[in-house]
C-alpha positions in Angstrom: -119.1 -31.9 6.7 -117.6 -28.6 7.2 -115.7 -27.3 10.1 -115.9 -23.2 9.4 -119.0 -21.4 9.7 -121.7 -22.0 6.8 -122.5 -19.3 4.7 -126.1 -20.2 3.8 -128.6 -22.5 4.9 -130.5 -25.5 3.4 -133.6 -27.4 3.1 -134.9 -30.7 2.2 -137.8 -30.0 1.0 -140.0 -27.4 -1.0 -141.5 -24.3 1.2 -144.5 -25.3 1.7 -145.5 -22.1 3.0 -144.7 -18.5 1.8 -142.9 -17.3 5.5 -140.5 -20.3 4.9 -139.5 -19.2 1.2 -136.0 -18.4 0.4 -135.1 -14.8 -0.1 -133.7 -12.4 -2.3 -133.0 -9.3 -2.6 -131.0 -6.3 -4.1 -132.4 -3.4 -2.2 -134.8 -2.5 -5.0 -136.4 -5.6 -6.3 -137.0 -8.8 -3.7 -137.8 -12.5 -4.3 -139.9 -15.2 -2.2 -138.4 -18.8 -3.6 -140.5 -21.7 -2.9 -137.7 -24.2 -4.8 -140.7 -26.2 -5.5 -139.7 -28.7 -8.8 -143.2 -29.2 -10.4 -145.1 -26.1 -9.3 -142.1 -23.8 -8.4 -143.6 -20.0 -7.4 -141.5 -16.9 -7.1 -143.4 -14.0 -5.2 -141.8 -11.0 -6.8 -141.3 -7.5 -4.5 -139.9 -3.7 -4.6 -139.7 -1.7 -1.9 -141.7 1.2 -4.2 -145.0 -0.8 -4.1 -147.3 0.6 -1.6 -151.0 0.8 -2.2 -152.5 4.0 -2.1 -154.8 4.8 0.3 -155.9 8.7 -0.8 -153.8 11.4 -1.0 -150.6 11.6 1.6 -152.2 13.3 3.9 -150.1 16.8 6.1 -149.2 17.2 9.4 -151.8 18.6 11.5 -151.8 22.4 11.9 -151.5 22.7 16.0 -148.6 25.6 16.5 -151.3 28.0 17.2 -152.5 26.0 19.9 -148.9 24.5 21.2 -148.5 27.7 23.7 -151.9 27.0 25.2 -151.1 23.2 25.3 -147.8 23.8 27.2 -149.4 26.1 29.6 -151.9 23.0 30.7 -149.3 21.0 30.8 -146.8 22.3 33.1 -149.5 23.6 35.3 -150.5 20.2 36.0 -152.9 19.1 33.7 -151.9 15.3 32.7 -154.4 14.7 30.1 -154.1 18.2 27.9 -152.3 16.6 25.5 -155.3 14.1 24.3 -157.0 17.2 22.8 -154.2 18.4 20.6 -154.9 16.9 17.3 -157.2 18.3 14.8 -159.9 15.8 15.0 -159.1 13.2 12.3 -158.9 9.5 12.5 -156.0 7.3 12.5 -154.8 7.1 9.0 -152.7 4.2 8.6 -149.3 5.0 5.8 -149.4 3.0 3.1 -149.3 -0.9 3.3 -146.5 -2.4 1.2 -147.9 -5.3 -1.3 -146.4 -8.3 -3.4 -145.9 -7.4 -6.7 -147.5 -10.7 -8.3 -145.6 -14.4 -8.5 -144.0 -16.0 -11.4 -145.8 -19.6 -11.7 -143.7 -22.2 -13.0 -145.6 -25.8 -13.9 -144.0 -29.3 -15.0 -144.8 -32.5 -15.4 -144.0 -34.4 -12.4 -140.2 -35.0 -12.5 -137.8 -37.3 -10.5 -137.9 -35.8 -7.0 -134.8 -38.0 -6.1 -132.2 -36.3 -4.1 -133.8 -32.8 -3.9 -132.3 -30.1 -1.5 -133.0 -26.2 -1.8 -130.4 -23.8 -0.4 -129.4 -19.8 -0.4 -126.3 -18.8 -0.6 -125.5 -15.9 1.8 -122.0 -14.8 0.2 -123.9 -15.1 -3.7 -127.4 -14.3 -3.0 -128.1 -17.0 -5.4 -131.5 -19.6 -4.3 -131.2 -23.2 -5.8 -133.0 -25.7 -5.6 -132.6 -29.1 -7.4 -134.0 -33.0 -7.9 -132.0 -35.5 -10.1 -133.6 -34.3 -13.2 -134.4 -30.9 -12.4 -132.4 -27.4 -11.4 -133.5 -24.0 -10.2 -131.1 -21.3 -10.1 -132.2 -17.3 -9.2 -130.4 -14.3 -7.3 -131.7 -10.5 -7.5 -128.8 -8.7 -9.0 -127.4 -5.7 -7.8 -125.6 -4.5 -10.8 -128.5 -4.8 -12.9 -131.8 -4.3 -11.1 -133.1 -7.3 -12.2 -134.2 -10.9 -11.0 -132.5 -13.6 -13.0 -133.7 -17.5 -12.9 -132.4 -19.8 -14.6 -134.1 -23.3 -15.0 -132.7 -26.5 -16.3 -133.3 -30.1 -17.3 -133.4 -32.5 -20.0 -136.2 -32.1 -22.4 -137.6 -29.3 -20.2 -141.0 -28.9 -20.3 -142.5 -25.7 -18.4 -145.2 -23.5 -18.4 -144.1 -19.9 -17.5 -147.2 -17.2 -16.4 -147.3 -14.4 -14.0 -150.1 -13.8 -11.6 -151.6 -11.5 -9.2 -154.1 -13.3 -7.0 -151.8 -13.4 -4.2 -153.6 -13.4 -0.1 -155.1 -10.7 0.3 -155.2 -9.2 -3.3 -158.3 -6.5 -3.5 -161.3 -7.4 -5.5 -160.6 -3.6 -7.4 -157.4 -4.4 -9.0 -157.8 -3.8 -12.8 -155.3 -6.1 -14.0 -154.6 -6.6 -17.6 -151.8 -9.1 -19.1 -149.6 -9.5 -21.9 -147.6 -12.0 -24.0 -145.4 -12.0 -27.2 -143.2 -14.0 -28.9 -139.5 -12.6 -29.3 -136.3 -14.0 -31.1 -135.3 -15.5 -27.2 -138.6 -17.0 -26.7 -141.2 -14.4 -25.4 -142.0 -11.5 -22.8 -144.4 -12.1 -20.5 -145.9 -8.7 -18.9 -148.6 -8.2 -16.1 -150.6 -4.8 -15.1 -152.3 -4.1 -11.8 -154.0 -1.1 -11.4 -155.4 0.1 -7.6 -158.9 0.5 -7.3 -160.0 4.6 -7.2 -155.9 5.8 -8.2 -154.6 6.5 -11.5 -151.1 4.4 -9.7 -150.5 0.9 -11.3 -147.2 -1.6 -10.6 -146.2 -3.6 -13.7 -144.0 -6.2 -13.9 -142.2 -7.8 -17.3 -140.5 -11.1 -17.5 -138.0 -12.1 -20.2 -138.0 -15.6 -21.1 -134.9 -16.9 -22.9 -135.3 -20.3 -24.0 -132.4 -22.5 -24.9 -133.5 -25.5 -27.4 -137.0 -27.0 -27.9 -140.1 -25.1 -28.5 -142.1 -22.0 -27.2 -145.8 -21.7 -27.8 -148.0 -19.1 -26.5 -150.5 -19.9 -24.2 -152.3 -16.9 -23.0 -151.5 -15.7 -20.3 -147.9 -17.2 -20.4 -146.0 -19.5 -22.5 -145.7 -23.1 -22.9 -142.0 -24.6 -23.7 -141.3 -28.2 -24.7 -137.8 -30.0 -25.3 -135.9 -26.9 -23.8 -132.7 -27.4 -22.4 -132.9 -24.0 -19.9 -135.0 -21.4 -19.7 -133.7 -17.8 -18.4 -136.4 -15.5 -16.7 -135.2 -12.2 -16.3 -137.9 -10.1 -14.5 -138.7 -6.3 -13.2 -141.3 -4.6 -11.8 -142.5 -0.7 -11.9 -144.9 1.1 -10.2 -146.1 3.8 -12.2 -148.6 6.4 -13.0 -151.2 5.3 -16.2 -149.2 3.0 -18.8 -145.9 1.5 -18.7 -143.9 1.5 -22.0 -143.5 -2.8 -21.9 -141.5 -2.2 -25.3 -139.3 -0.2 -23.5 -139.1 -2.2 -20.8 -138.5 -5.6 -23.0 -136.3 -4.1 -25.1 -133.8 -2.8 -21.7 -134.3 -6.3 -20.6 -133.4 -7.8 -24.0 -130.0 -5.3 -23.8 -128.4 -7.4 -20.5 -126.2 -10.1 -21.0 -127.3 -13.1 -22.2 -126.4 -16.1 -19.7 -127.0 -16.7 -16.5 -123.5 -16.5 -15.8 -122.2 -13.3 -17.1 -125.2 -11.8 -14.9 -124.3 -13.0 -12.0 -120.1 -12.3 -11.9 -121.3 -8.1 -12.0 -123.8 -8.8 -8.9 -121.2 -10.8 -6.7 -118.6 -8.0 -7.2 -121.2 -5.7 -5.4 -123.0 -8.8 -3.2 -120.3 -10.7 -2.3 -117.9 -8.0 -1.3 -120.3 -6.5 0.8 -121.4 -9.8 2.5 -117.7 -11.4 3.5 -116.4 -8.4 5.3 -117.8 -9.4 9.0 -117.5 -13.1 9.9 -118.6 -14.7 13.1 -117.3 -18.3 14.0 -118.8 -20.1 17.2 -116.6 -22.8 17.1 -119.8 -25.3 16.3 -119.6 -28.7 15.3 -119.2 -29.8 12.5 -122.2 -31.9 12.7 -124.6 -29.2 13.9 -123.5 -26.7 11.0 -124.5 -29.6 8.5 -128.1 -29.6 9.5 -130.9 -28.3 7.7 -132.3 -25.1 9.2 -135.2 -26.3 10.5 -133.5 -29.3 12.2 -131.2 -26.7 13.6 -133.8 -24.3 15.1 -134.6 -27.3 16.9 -131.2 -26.8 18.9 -131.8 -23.1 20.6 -128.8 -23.6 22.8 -126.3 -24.6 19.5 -123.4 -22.2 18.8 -124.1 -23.6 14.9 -127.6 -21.8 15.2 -125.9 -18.2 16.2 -123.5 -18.4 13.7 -126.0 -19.2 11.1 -128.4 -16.3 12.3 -125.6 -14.1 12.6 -125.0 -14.8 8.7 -128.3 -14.9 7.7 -129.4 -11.7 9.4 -126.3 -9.8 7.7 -127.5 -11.4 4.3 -130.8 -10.1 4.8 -130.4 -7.2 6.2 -127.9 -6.6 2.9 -130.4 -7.8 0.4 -133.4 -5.4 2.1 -131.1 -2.1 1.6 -131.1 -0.5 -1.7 -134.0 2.1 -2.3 -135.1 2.1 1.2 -133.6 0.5 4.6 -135.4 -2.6 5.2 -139.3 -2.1 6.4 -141.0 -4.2 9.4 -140.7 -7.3 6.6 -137.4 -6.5 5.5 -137.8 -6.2 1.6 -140.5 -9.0 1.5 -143.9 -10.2 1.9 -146.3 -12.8 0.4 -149.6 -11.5 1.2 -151.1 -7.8 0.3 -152.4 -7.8 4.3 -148.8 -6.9 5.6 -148.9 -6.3 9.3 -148.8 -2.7 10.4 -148.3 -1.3 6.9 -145.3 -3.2 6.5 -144.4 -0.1 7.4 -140.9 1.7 7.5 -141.7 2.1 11.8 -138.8 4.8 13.2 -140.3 4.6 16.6 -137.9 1.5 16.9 -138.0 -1.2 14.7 -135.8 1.1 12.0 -132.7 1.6 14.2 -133.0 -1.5 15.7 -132.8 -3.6 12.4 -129.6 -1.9 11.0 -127.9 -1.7 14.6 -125.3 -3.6 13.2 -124.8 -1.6 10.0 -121.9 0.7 10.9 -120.1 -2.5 13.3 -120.9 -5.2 10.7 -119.4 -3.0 7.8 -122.6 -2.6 6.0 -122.3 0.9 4.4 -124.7 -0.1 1.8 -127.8 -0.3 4.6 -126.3 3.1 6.2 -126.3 5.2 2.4 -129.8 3.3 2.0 -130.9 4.6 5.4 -129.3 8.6 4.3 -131.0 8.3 1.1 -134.2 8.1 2.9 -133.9 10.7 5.3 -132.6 13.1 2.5 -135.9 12.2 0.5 -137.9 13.6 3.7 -136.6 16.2 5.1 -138.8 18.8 3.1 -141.4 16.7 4.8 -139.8 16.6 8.4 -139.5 20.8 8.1 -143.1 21.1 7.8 -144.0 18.7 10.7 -141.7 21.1 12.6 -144.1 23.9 11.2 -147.0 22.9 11.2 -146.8 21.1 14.5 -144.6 23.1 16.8 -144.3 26.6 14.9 -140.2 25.8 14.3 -137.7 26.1 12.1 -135.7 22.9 11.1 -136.7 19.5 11.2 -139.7 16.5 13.0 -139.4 13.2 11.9 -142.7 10.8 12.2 -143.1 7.8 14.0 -144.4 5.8 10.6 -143.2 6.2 6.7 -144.1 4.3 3.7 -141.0 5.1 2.0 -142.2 8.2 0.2 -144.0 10.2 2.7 -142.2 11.6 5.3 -145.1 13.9 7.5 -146.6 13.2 10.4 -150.4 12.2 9.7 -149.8 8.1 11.6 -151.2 9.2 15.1 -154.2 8.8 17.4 -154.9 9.1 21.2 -153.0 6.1 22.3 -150.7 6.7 20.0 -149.5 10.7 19.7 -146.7 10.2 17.4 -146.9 13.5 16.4 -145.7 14.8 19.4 -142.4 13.2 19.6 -139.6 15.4 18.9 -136.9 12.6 19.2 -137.2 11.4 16.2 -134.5 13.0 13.9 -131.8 12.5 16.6 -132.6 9.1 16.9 -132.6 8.5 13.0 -129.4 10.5 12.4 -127.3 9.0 15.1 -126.7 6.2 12.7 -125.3 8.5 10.0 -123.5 9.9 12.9 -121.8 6.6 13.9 -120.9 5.8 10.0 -118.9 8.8 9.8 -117.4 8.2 12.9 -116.2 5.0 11.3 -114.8 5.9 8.1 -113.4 9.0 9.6 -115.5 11.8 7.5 -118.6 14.0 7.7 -121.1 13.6 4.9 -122.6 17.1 4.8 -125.7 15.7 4.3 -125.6 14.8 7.7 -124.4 18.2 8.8 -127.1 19.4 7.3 -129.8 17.9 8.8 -128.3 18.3 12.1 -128.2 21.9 12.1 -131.4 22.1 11.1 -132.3 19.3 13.9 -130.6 22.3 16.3 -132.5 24.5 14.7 -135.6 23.3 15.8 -134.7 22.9 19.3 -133.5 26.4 19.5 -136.9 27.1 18.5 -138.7 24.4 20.4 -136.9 24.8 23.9 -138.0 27.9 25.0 -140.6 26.7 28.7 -138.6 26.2 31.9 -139.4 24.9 35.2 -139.0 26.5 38.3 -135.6 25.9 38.4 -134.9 27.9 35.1 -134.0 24.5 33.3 -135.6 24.0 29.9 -138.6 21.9 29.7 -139.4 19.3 26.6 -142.8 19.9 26.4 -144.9 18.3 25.3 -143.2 15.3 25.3 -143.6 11.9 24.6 -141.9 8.5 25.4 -142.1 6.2 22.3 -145.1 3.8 22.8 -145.7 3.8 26.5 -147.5 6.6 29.1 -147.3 6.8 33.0 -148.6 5.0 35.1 -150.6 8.5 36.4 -151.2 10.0 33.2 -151.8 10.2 29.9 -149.2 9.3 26.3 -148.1 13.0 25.9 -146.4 14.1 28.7 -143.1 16.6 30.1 -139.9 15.3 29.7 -139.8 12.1 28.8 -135.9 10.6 29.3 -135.7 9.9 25.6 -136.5 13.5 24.5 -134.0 14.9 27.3 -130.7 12.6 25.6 -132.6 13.6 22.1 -132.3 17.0 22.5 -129.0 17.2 24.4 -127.2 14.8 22.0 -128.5 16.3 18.8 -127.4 20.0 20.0 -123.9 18.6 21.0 -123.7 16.6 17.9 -124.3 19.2 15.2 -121.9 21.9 17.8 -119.2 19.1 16.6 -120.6 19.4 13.2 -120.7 23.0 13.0 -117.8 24.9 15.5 -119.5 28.3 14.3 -122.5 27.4 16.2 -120.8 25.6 19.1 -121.0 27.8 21.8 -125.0 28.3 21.3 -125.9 25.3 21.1 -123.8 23.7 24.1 -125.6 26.6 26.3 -128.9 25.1 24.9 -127.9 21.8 25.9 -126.4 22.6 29.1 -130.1 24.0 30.1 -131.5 20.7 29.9 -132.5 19.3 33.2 -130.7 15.8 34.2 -132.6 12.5 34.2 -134.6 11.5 37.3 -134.0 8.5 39.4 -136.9 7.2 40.9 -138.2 5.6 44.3 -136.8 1.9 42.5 -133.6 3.8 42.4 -134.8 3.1 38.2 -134.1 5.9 35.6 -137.3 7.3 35.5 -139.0 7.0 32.3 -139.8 10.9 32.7 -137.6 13.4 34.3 -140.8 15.6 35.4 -141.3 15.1 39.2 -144.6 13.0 40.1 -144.6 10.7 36.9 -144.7 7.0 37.9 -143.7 4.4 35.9 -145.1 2.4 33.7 -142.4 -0.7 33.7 -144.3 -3.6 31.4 -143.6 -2.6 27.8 -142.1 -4.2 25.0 -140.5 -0.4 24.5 -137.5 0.8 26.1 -137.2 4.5 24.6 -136.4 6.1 28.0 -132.8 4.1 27.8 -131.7 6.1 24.8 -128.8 7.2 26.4 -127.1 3.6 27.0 -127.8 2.0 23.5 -127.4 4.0 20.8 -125.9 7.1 22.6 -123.3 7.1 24.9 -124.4 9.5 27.1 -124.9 6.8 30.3 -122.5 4.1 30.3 -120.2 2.0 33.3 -117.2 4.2 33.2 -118.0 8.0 32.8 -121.4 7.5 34.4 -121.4 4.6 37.0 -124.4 6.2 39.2 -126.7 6.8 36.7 -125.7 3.5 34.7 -126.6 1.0 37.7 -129.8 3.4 37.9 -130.2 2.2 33.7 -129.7 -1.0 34.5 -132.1 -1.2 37.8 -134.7 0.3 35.0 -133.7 -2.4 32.6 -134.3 -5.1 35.1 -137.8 -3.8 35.9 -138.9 -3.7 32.4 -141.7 -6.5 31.3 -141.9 -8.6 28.4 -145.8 -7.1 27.6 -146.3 -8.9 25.0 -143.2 -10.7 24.0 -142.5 -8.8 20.9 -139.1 -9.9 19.3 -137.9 -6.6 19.0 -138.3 -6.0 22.6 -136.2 -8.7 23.4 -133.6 -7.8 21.4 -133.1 -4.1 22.3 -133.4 -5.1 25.7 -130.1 -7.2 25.2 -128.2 -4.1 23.3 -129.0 -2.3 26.4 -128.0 -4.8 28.3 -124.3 -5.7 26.4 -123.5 -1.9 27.0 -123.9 -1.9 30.7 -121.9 -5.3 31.0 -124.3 -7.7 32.2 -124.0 -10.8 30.3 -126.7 -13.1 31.6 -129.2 -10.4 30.9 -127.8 -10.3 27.4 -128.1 -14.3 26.9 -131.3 -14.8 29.0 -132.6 -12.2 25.9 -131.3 -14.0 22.9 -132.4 -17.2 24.9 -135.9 -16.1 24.9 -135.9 -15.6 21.0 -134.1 -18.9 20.4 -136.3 -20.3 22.6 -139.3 -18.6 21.5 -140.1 -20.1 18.2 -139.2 -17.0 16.6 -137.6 -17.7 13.6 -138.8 -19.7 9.9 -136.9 -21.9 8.0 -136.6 -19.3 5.6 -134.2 -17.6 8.7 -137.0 -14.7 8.3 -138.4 -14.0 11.5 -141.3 -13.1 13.2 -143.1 -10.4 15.2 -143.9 -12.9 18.2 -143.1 -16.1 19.3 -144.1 -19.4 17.4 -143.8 -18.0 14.2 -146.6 -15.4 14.5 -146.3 -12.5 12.5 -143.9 -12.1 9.3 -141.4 -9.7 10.4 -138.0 -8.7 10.3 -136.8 -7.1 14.0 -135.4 -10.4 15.3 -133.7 -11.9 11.8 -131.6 -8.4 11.6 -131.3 -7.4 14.9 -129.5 -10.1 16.2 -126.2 -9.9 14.4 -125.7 -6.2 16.4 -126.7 -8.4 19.7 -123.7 -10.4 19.2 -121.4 -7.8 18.1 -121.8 -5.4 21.0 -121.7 -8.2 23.5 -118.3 -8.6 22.0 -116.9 -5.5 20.6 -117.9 -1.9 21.7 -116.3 1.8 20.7 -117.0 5.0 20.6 -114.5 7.7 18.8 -112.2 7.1 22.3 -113.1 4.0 23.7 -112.8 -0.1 23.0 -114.3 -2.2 25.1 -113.7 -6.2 24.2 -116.0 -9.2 25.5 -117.9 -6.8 27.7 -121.0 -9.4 27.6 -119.7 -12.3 25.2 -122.9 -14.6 23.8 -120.2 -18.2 23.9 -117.5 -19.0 26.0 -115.3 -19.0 22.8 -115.3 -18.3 19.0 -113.9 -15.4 16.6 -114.9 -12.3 14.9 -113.6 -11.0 12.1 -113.6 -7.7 10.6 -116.0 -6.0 12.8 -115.5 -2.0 12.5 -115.3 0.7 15.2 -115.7 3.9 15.2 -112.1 5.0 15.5 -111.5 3.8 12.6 -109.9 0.7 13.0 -111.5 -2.9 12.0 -110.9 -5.5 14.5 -110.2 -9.4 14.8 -111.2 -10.9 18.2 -110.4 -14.5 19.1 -111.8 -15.6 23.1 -112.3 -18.4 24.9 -112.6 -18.3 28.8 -108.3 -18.4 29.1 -108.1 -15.2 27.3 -108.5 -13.3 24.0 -106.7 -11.8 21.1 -107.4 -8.6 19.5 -105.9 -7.8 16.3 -106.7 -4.1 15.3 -105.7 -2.6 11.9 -106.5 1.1 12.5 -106.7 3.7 9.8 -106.2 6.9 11.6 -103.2 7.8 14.3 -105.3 8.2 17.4 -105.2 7.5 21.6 -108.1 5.8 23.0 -109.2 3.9 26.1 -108.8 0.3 26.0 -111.8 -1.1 28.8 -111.5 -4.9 29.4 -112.3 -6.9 32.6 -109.0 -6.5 33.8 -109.8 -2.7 34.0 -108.7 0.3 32.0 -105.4 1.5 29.8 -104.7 4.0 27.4 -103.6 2.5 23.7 -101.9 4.2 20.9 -102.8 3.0 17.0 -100.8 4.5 13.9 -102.5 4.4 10.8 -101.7 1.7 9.0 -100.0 -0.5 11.8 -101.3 -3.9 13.0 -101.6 -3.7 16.4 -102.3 -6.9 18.7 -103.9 -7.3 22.2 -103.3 -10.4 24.2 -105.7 -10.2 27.4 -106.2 -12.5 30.2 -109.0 -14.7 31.6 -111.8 -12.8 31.3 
């Protein structure tokens, strides 16, 4: 048994079902692994496959109408906003899909001793018996899923197929098999009904000894030694060249080994730059995963959920950031789209990216928003008449208007958006102490907009945001679009002061902009009001906590520079209802919570999750508790729980073990955004802070004990002994 944290999880047993497979992933290409020795199945993923539902529809053309709209509005008129649309439907984005899975059929072998396992630091899945092993990772230097299967006198039968849950009855799916000098390639075409879009995927198999026969539609091998499946998948217009695609395939290197050593350079450097040890037991980290989600209380289980959810949250971020299923999915019915949601779900599943030292989820994350921003400037446009930029509330990965809306729903009316997705570029260049200028970029052109946008006041001659909306909730007294909803007020404000530190040229404009905006609104509960316009009541259960912006992510409202308004946070925080015990809700809840100090909120939060029945044995979680709802908020949010319960910073400020999770453990590596990584050892006699900074700098050092001012050189160790905390 091992006494350091475990960097992977096991099984004793196949997956029985497809939530509980083993996962995979390089960003691009994702894999379900079932580990099952007689009738193993791989469910094969990309984050490009979306089914087409029509044509991408545009944003709805409303800035003729936005002056009359606004008029209703602040004259008093709390229902105006249901009639600004242009009539249509609700038009769902495009639901992501499984590709198809790779079968893989035996005779029944030895089943002795079997165990299935992932390897966090590798990415490698294996699973083996006594006569039998299964070996498969998702490489990230090569774009390409690699299994390797072994035993003596092998025999397999190899096919792919489509007829996954779910799978439409229009599919025109055509397959394809030919013998090669390795063995034979294996290819499988899936068109979508009514589109001229098809996904294709090609598998290599490599066959070491014995025989290979075709069997239509796959291959049947007898006497092997191994067999080596290499496998990718396209989505495409009309044909895919499958020669072209064999032959690319037939170009990597030729053993399992010498493909994985390339992927672990990329994988494993990545993964082992953040570790989190709980101090468990050696007996608890032993167990199985299942056994141990049997223990919610167990310091094991955190640790292993704080590896897991970095490991996934990894393997998900390549093309895109992960969706509301990470970079996986076994069935073509994927709950809400399996949508990338930026409403909340986004932000909240790489929390942890720039802390954790992921800058692979924060490029995947820019690469996204750089994609759409041709499509954000005409939801500014076509919405609101503006210059600049309008993210949506909803993407599929390519289209990036505003079309996901409806009258309970007016997504297209919330102007947050772009801050709220650029404030994690934001905090990555604060970390590694640069400004990508595609960032500044899009932050102008987010000031832009507002320049254009903010342009009503109220009686007091402050600038009104109107209308406005508060991400997914409406008063109490009125209906979902509103004026002056809290998170469009620290939107607006942060976004203008942001891109003035972007851009000095601009400064003094857009500060005067910002210092327009009216403040928030405490309310009769002495609660941050959810909407800064006077006579707005509140509507407090709701799994959404958009109107505490300004805590968690910004900084904006916090203990020390803002005590009044942050016990007014934190009375709205308290307030706030479960609705309808969405994990995600849970979790943002307790990064709210770890930034205005109050540790039992943050652990009655994670306590709920543990609790809650929340997580497979895959480590995957779900949407609600007892395992209902494949999804991805709770598995990759939780790593950022822990961290900002233990480490905090902004460009000037550390705070250490402002809500710590255990009484003791270590974290290792964790970035700030000063610039310097951090060590942190606790238990409840006092702490150690080792900080390594890369940049000269004075900032605030906030503990329990109080404040101090601390002085880093570049490139000096610097260590922190505190006191009981």
């Amino acid at each position: 048994m091992t006494s350091s944290p475990v960097h992977g999880t096991w099984e004793p047993h196949p997956a029985a079902r497809w939530e509980d497979a083993f996962l995979s992933g390089n960003g691009h290409h994702g894999a379900l692994v079932f580990g099952d020795p007689n009738a193993d199945r791989v469910i094969v993923t990309h984050h490009s496959l979306v089914r087409p539902n029509g044509p991408h529809p545009r944003p709805p053309r409303l800035a003729a109408r936005l002056p009359a709209l606004q008029d209703r509005l602040l004259a008093g008129d709390r229902t105006a906003a249901e009639e600004f649309t242009d009539g249509r439907a609700l038009h769902w984005v495009r639901a992501f899909h499984p590709a198809f899975q790779l079968r893989l059929n035996r005779p029944d072998g030895d089943p002795r001793d079997y165990r299935r396992t992932v390897d966090f630091r590798t990415g490698e899945v294996t699973a083996r018996t006594g006569d039998w092993t299964s070996r498969l990772f998702v490489s990230r230097a090569d774009d390409v899923i690699v299994h390797h299967i072994a035993g003596p006198g092998l025999t397999l039968d190899v096919r792919l197929d489509h007829q996954l849950p779910g799978a439409p009855n229009g599919l025109s799916v055509g397959s394809g098999v030919l013998r090669t000098a390795e063995g034979a390639v294996l290819s499988l075409r899936a068109g979508y009904p009514d589109s001229d879009l098809a996904c294709t995927g090609v598998t290599l198999a490599a066959v070491t000894g014995g025989r290979t026969a075709l069997a239509p539609p796959g291959v049947h091998v007898t006497g092997a030694e191994s067999v080596l499946l290499l496998t990718r998948v396209r989505r495409h217009t009309g044909e895919l060249d499958v020669v072209a695609e064999t032959r690319a395939l037939r170009e990597l290197p030729g053993t399992y080994d010498d493909l994985l050593d390339p992927h672990l350079t990329a994988h494993r450097t990545a993964y082992d730059r953040v570790i989190l040890d709980l101090a468990a037991t050696p007996a608890e980290r032993a167990l199985p995963g299942s056994e141990l989600l049997k223990h919610p209380r167990s310091p094991a289980l955190l640790e292993r959920l704080f590896a897991a959810g970095r490991y996934h949250l990894l393997s998900a971020s390549g093309l895109n950031p992960p969706r509301l299923t990470g970079l996986w999915t076994g069935e073509w019915h994927t709950a809400w789209s399996g949508a990338l949601t930026y409403d909340a779900n986004l932000n909240l599943q790489t929390a942890s990216a720039a802390a954790a030292h992921l800058p692979e989820v924060t490029e995947a994350h820019a690469a996204l928003v750089q994609r759409q921003l041709p499509d954000w400037r005409d939801n500014a446009r076509e919405v609101f008449g503006a210059r600049g930029v309008v993210a949506p509330g909803h993407s599929d990965g390519e289209s990036g208007h505003s079309y996901h809306f409806s009258r309970e729903y007016p997504l297209h009316l919330w102007t947050a958006g772009a801050d709220w997705l650029l404030k994690p570029l934001v905090d990555h260049d604060e970390t590694h102490g640069g400004r990508d200028p595609r960032t500044a970029a899009a932050l102008a052109e987010v000031a832009a907009f507002y320049e254009d946008f903010l342009t009503r006041t109220d009686r007091e001659g402050r600038l009104v945001v109107v209308p406005s909306y508060s991400p997914e909730n409406r008063p109490a007294n009125a209906s979902w679009g509103t004026v002056n909803a809290a998170m469009d007020l620290s939107a607006a404000r942060h976004a203008l002061r942001t891109a003035a530190a972007y851009h000095p040229q601009h400064a003094d404009r857009w500060h005067a902009l910002a210092d327009r905006l009216p403040p928030h609104r405490v309310n009769a509960d002495g609660a941050l009001a959810e909407w800064a316009w006077p006579g707005l009541d509140d509507t407090y259960d709701h799994r959404h906590l958009s109107h505490l912006y300004g805590v968690w992510p910004l900084d904006e409202i916090n203990p020390y520079d803002t005590p009044g308004l942050a016990a007014a946070a934190h009375r709205a925080l308290t307030l706030r209802g479960p609705e309808n015990d969405s994990a995600h809700g849970h979790l943002h809840h307790a990064l709210i919570a770890a930034r205005l100090r109050d540790r039992d909120a943050v652990t009655g939060a994670l306590a709920r999750v543990l609790e809650g029945d929340f997580f497979h044995t895959s480590l995957m979680s779900a949407h609600y508790p007892h395992r209902d709802v494949y999804n991805a908020d709770a598995a990759h949010t939780l790593p950022a729980v822990l961290i900002e319960g233990l480490v905090q910073s902004t460009p000037h400020r550390l705070v250490l073990l402002p809500a710590p999770p255990c009484p003791s453990g270590a974290l290792y590596g964790v970035r700030t955004r000063f610039g310097a990584e951090v060590d942190l050892t606790w238990s409840p006699d006092g702490a150690t802070a080792l900080l390594r900074p890369d940049r000269t700098h004075r900032v605030e050092l906030r503990t329990s004990s109080g404040a101090e001012p601390l002085d880093l050189v570049a490139g000096q160790d610097h260590v922190l002994r505190l006191g009981a905390w």
